[in-house]
Structure formats: C-alpha cells, structure tokens
N, C-alpha and C positions, 0 to 999 in steps of 0.2 A: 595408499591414499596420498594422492600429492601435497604439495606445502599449501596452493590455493582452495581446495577441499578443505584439510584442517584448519585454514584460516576461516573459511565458512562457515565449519560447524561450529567453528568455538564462538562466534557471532550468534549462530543462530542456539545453541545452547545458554544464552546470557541475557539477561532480561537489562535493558539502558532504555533511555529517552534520547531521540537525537533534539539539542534545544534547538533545533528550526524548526522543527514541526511542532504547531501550536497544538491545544488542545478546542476540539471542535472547528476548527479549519479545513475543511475540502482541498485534496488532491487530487487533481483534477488531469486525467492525461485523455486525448483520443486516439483511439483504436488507430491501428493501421490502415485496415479495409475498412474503412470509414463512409467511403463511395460518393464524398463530398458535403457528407452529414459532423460538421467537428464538433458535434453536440453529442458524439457517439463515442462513447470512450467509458474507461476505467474513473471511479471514485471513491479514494480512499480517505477516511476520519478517525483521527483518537480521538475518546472521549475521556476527562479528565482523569478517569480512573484506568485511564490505559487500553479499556479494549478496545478493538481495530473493527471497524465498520466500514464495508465495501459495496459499492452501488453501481452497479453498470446501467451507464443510460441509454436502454434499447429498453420500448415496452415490455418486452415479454420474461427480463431476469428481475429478479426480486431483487433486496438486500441479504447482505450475509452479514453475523460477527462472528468474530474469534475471540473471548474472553480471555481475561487474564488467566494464571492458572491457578490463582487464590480466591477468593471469597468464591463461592459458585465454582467456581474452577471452570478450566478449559482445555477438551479435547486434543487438540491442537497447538500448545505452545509453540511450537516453531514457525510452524505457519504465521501464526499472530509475532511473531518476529519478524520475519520475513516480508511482512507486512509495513510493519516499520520502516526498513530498508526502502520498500519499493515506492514509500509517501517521500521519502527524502528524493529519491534516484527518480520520480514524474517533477518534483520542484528543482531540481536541479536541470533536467530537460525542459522544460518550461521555460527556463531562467534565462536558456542557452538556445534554445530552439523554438519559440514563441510568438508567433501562431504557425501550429503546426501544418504544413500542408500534405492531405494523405491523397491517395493514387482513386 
C-alpha cells in the first residue's frame, strides 16, 4: 500500500467534521458533461447529526443517504466519509473555479 493509500484510509476510517461545511448547506458542483445545463451536477448535505445526503439534479436520479454508523447505523461508513471530503473538495472548487464552464 503506498503512503497516499494509507493516508486515505486512515481518513476515511475516522469519523471528523470539516468546520467549513455547515450543517444543512448545499454542495453544489456541476457534472462535467453537463452539455451547457450548469444546473446539472452533484449535491451534497450534512445534516446536523451528520448523515451525508446527496441529490443529483437530473430528473430521473432520486436522493441518496449514508447514515451515521450510530443510532440506526450505517451501511457504508466510509462512503458517508468520503462524502465529507467530496462537500469540502466541490467548496473549495467553487471557491477557485466559479462559474464553472462545462464542454
């Protein structure tokens, strides 16, 4: 496993709160192949108690969550971490890259 690998898992093995990501705030990125729709993209939500809510805006994908892995529990801890990361890593692209233009 390389150093970047074990730096990942021990990431995604650790439960944190990044304080930039508010709770019930929209992370909002657009897709790539967007096809000049920038209303077409990834959206990601914590909600106070942590679990990670993701909503792609194209009619036809529902919502998804990934729970915590406490009260109720959750299938997926890592994912629902990874999830985490990816709300920081669309605001930090946003921040840097905003309005995005896709192809």
């Amino acid at each position: 496993m390389s150093e970047m690998e074990e730096k990942i898992k021990a990431i995604l093995e650790d439960y944190f709160w990044i304080k930039d990501i508010e709770p019930m705030q929209p992370n909002f990125r657009t897709q790539d192949d967007c096809e000049g729709d920038m209303a077409s993209g990834i959206n990601v939500t914590f909600s106070p108690d942590g679990d990670a809510w993701v909503r792609t805006e194209q009619p036809i994908v529902e919502s998804c969550r990934f729970r915590m892995p406490m009260k109720g529990g959750g299938a997926s801890p890592r994912t629902r971490t990874a999830l985490m990361i990816l709300a920081y890593a669309i605001k930090l692209d946003n921040e840097e890259n905003n309005p995005r233009f896709c192809n």
